[in-house]
C-alpha positions as CSV (number, residue, x, y, z in Angstrom):
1,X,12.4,-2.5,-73.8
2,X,9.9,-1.0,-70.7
3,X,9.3,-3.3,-68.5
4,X,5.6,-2.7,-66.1
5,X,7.7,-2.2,-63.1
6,X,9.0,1.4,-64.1
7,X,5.2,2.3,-64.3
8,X,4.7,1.1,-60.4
9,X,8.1,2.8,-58.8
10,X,8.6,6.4,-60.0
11,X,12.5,5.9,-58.8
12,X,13.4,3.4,-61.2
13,X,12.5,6.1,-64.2
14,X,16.0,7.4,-64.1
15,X,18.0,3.2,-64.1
16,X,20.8,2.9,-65.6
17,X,20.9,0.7,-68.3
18,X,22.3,-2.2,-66.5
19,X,19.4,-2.0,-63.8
20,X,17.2,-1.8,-66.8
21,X,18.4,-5.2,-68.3
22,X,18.4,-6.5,-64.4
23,X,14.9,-5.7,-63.9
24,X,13.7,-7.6,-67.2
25,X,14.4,-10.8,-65.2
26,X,11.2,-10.2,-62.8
27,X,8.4,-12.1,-63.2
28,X,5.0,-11.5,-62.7
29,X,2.5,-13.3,-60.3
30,X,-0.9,-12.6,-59.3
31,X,-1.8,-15.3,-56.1
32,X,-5.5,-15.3,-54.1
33,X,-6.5,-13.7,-50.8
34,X,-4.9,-16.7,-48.6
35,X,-2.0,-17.3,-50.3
36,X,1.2,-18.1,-48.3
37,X,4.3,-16.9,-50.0
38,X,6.9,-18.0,-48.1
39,X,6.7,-19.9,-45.0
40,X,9.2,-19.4,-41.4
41,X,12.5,-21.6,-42.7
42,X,11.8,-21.1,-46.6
43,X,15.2,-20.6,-48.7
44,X,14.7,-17.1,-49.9
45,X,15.0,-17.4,-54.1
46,X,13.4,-14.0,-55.3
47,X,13.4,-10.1,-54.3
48,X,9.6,-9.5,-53.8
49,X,8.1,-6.3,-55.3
50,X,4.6,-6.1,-54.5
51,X,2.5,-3.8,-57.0
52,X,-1.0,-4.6,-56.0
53,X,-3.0,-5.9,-52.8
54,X,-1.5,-6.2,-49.3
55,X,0.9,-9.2,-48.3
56,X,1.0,-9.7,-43.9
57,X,4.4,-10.7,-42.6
58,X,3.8,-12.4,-39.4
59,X,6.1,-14.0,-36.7
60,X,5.0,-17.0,-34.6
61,X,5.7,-18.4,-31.2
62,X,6.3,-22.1,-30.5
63,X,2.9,-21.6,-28.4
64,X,1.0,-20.5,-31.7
65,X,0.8,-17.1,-31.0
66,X,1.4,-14.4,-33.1
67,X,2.3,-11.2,-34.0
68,X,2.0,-8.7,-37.4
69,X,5.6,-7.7,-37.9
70,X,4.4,-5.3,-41.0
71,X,2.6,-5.2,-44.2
72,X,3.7,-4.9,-47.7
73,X,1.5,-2.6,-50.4
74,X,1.6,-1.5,-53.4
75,X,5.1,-0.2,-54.6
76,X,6.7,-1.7,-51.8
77,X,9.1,-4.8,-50.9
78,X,9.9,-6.7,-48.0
79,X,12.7,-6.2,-45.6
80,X,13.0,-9.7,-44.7
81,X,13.3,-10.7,-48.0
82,X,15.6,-8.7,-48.9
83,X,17.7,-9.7,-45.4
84,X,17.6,-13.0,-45.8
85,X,18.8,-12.6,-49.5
86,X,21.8,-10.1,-48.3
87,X,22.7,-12.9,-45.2
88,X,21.5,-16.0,-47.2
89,X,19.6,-16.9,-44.5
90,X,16.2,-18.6,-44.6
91,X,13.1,-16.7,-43.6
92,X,12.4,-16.7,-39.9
93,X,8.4,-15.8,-40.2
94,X,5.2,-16.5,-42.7
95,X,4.4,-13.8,-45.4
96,X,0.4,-14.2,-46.3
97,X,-1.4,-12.2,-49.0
98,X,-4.5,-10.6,-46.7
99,X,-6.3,-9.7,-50.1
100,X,-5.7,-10.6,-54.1
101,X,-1.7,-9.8,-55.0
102,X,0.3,-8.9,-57.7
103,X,4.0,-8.9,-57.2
104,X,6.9,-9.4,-59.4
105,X,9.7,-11.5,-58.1
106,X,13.5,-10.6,-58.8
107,X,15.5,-13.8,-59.0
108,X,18.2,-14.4,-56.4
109,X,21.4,-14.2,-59.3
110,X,19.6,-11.2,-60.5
111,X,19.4,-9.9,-57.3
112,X,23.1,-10.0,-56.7
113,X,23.8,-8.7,-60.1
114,X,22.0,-5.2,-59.0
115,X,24.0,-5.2,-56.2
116,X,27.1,-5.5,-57.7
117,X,26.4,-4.0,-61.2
118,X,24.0,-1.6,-61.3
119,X,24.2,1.9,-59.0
120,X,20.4,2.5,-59.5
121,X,18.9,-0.8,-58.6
122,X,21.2,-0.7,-55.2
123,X,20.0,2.4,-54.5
124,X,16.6,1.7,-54.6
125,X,16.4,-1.9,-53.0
126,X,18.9,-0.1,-49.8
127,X,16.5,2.8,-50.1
128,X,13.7,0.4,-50.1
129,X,15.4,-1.8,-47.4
130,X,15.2,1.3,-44.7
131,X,11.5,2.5,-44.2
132,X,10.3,-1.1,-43.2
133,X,13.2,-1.8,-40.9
134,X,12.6,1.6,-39.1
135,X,8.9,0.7,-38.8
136,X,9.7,-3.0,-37.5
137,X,12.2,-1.3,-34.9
138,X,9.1,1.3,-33.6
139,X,7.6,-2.3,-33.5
140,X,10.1,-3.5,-30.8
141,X,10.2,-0.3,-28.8
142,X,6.6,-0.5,-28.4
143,X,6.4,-4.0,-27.4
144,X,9.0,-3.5,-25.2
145,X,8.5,-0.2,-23.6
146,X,4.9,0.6,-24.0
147,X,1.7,-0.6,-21.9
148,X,-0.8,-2.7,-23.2
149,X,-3.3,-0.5,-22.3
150,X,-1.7,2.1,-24.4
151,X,-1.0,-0.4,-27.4
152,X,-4.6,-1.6,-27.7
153,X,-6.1,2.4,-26.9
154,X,-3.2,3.4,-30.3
155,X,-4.7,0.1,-32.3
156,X,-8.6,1.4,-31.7
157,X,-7.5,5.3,-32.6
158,X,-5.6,4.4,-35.4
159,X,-8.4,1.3,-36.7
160,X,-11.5,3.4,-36.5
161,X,-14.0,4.5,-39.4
162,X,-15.5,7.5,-39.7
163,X,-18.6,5.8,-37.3
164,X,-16.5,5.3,-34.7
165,X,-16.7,1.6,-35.5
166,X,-14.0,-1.1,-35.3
167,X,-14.6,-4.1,-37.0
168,X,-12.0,-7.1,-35.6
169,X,-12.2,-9.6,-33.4
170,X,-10.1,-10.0,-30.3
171,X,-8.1,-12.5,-31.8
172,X,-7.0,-10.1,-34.7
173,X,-6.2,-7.1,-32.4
174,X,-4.5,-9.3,-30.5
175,X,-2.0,-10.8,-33.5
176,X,-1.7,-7.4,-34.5
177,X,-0.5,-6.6,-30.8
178,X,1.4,-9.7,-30.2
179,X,0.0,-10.5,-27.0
180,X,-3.1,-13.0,-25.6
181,X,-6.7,-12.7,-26.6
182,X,-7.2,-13.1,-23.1
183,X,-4.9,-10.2,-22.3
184,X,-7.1,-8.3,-25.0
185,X,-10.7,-9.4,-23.6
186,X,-9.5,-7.7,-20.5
187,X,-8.5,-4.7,-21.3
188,X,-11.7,-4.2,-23.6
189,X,-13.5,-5.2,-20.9
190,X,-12.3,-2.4,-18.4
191,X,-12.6,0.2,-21.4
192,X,-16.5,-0.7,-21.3
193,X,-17.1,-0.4,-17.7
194,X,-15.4,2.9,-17.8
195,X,-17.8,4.2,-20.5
196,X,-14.9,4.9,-23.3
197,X,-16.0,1.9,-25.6
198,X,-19.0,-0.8,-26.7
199,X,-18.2,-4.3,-27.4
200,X,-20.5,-6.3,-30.0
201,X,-19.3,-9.2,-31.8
202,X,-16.8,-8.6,-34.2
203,X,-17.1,-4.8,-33.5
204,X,-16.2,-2.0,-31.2
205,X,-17.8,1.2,-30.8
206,X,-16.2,4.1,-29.2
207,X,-18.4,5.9,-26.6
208,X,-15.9,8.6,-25.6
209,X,-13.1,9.0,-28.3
210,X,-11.6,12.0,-25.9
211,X,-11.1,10.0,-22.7
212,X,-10.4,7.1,-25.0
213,X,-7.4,9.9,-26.2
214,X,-6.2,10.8,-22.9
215,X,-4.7,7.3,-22.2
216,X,-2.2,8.4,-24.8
């Protein structure tokens, strides 16, 4: 019997039969915009595989401050899931659904049985396991290497429409930074007086995109 996920990750076409009786054991969910699915210090119980909507995974400080670690889309999983499920650990940050989600969720036993029993499933959930990880360590590098002043000018390059619009507030630039609102404001702040950018609330508009380019 086909189960829906085969339809969603083009690399599970060619399971082996054990994956294919593995995979049966997933369960559907469909949560709201809002929705926290799994909270820092959760046991982790399922492999998450999201098929539809974006889920936020998001560290916080003692402080309340916090910072997007990465985001889980369609066809993909999460790393720290599947970390936490490998070092039966609990979950050291919050994963959030930022828009309506459907996921399917791989019980723990179930989990360990692909590991240990079926060649295809491992594959794909190590293979899975590696593009997020790579993009969470890029995270780290920047944070700890980079400027803010280059950080934020990447953010607004990489966050702008086609009007040269970007529509977030400081707050949310800064989460997605990891840093202060304050240290945000600032920044912003000096990019208007030099004539690169427009603040209006909850929007920025780039003045200059090529001196806005040249800090990078």
């Amino acid at each position: 019997m086909s189960h829906p996920l085969l339809n969603h990750y083009p690399e599970l076409d060619q399971l082996d039969t054990a994956g294919r009786e593995i995979i049966q054991q997933a369960q559907l969910i469909n949560v709201p915009a809002g929705t926290v699915l799994f909270r820092h210090g959760d046991r982790c119980n399922n492999f998450i595989m999201v098929t539809g909507g974006t889920v936020k995974v998001v560290a916080r400080a003692p402080s309340g401050r916090e910072i997007v670690l990465y985001r889980i889309e369609g066809s993909g999983t999460c790393v720290l899931t599947t970390s936490c499920l490998l070092g039966q650990r609990d979950y050291p940050a919050e994963g959030i659904a930022e828009s309506p989600v459907e996921a399917y969720l791989l019980p723990h036993h179930a989990f360990s049985s692909a590991l240990n029993n079926s060649s295809g499933l491992r594959a794909f959930i190590f293979s899975s396991y590696a593009h997020p990880l790579s993009d969470m360590i890029e995270l780290v590098q920047s944070i700890a290497f980079e400027s803010i002043e280059t950080r934020l000018t990447e953010y607004l390059l990489a966050h702008t429409d086609k009007s040269l619009q970007i529509r977030a507030s400081h707050q949310q630039i800064a989460d997605e930074l990891g840093t202060a609102r304050e240290v945000v404001s600032r920044h912003l702040k000096k990019m208007e007086q030099q004539n690169s950018i427009r603040l209006e609330r909850g929007c920025i508009h780039i003045c200059d995109l090529s001196q806005l380019s040249s800090v990078t």
